[in-house]
C-alpha positions as a LaTeX table, in Angstrom:
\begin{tabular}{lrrr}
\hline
Residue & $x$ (\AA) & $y$ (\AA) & $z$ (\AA) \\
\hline
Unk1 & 166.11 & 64.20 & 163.29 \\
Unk2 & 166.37 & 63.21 & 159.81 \\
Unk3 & 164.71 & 59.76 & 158.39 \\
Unk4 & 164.45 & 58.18 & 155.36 \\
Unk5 & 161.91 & 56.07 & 154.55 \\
Unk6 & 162.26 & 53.98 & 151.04 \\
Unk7 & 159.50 & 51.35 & 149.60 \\
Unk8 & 159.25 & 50.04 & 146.18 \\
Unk9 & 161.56 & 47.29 & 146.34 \\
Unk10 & 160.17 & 43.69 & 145.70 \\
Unk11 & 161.17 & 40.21 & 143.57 \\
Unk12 & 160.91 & 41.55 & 139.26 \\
Unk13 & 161.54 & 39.63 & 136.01 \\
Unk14 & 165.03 & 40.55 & 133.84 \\
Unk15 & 163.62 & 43.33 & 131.67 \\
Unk16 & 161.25 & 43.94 & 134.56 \\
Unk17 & 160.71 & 47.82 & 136.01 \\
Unk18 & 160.31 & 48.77 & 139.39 \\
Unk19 & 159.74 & 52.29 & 140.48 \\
Unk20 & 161.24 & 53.38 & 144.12 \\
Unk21 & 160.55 & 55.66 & 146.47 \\
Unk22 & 162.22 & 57.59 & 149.44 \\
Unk23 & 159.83 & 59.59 & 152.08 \\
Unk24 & 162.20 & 62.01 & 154.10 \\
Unk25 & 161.49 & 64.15 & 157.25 \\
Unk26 & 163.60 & 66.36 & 159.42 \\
Unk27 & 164.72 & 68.38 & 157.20 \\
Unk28 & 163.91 & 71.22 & 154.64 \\
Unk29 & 163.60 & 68.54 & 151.41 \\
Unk30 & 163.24 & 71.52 & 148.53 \\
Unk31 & 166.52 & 72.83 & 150.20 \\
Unk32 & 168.83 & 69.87 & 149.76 \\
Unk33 & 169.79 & 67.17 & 146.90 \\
Unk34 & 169.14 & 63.97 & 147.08 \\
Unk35 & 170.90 & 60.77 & 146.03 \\
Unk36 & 169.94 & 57.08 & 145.80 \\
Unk37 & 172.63 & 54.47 & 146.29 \\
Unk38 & 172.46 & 50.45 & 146.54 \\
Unk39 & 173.96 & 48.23 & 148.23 \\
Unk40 & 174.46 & 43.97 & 146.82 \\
Unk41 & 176.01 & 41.37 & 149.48 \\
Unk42 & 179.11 & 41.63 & 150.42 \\
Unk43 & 179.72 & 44.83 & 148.65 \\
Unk44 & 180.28 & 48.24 & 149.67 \\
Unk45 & 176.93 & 51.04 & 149.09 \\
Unk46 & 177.30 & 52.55 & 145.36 \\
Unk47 & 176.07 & 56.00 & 144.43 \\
Unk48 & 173.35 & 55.61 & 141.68 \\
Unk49 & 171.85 & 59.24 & 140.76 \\
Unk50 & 171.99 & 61.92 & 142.45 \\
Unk51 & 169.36 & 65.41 & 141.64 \\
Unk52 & 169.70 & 68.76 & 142.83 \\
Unk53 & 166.94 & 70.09 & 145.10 \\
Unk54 & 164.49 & 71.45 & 142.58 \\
Unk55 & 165.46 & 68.89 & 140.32 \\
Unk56 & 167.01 & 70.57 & 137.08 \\
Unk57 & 170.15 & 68.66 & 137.42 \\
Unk58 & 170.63 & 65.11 & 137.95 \\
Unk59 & 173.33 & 63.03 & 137.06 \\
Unk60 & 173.70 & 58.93 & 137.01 \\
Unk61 & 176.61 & 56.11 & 137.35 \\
Unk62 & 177.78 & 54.68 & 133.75 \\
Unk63 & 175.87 & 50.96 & 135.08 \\
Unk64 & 172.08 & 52.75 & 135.40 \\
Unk65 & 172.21 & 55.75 & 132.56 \\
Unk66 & 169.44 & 55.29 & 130.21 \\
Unk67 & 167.70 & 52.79 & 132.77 \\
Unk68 & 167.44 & 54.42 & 135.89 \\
Unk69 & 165.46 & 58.22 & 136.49 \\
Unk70 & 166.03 & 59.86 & 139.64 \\
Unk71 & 162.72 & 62.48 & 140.18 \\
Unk72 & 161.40 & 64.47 & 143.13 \\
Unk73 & 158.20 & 65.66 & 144.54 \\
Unk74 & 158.88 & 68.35 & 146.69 \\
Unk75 & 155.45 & 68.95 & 147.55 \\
Unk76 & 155.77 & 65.49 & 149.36 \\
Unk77 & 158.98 & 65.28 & 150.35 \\
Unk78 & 159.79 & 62.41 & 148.55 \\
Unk79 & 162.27 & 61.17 & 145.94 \\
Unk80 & 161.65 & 58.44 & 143.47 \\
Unk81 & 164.18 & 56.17 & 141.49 \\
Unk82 & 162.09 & 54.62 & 138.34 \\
Unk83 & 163.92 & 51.23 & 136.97 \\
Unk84 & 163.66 & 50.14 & 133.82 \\
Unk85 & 164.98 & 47.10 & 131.75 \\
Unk86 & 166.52 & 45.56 & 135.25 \\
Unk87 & 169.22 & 42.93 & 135.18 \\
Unk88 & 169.99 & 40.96 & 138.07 \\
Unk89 & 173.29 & 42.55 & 138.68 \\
Unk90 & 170.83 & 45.45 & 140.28 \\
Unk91 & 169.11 & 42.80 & 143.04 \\
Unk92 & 170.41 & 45.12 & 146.01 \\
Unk93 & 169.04 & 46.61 & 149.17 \\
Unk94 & 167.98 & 50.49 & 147.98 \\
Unk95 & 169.02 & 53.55 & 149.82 \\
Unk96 & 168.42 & 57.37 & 149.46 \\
Unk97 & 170.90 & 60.41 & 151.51 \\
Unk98 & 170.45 & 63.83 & 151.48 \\
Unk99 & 172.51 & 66.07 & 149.87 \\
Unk100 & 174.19 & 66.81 & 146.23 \\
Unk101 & 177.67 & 66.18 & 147.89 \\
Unk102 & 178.65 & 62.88 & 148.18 \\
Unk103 & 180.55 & 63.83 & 151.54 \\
Unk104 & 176.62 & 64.93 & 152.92 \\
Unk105 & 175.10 & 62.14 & 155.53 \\
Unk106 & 172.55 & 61.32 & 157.34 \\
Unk107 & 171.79 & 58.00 & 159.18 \\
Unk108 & 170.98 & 55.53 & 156.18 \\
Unk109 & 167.18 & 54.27 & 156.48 \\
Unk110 & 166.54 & 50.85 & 156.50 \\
Unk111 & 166.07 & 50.51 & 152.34 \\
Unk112 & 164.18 & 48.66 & 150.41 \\
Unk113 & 164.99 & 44.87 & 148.94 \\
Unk114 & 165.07 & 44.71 & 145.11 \\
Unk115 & 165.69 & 41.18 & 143.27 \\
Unk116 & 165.98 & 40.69 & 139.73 \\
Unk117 & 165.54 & 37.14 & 138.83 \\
Unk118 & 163.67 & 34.34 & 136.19 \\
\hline
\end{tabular}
C-alpha cells in the first residue's frame, strides 16, 4: 500500500524559508516521479513541481519558479520541496503524489501545515 508521509510545515516570517519533506513507502520510489501540490482553504489542491524519478527533470507552476526546488533522495525514499522568500499567499496544507503524470494517484497523506505570516 502506498503512503506518504510529509513534515516540514510550521508558522514562518514573509521572506521566511521552510524546507519540506515527503517519506514514501509501497512503492519502487527511484521508479516513479514525484510531485508536490498544496492545498489553501476553501480552494481546490494545486500542482507545485513536479521531478522525474532520478531527478534530471523537474518543472514548477509560474507562482513558485525561482522560489520553490523540488529534490529527491532516492536512497531514502524521500522527496523534499525547499521554500524560499515565502509570502503568505503560500500558508497551505502541503502534499506530495507519485508519479510524473498528473493523472497518477495515490491516496493523498495527511500533509503538512505551512503559514506565512508577521
Amino acid at each position: 500500500q502506498v503512503h506518504f508521509v510529509e513534515s516540514g510545515g510550521g508558522l514562518v516570517q514573509p521572506g521566511g524559508s521552510l524546507t519540506l519533506s515527503c517519506v514514501t513507502s509501497g512503492f519502487t520510489f527511484s521508479a516513479n516521479g514525484m510531485r508536490w501540490y498544496r492545498q489553501a482553504p476553501g480552494q481546490g489542491r494545486e500542482l507545485l513541481a513536479r521531478i522525474s524519478s532520478l531527478g534530471s527533470l523537474t518543472n514548477y507552476v509560474a507562482s513558485v519558479r525561482g522560489r520553490f526546488t523540488i529534490s529527491r533522495e532516492n536512497q531514502k525514499n524521500t522527496t523534499y520541496l525547499e521554500m524560499n522568500n515565502l509570502k503568505p499567499e503560500d500558508s497551505a496544507v502541503y502534499y506530495c503524489m507519485i508519479g510524473w503524470s498528473v493523472e497518477e494517484f495515490e491516496a493523498w497523506g495527511q500533509g503538512t501545515q505551512v503559514t506565512v505570516s508577521s
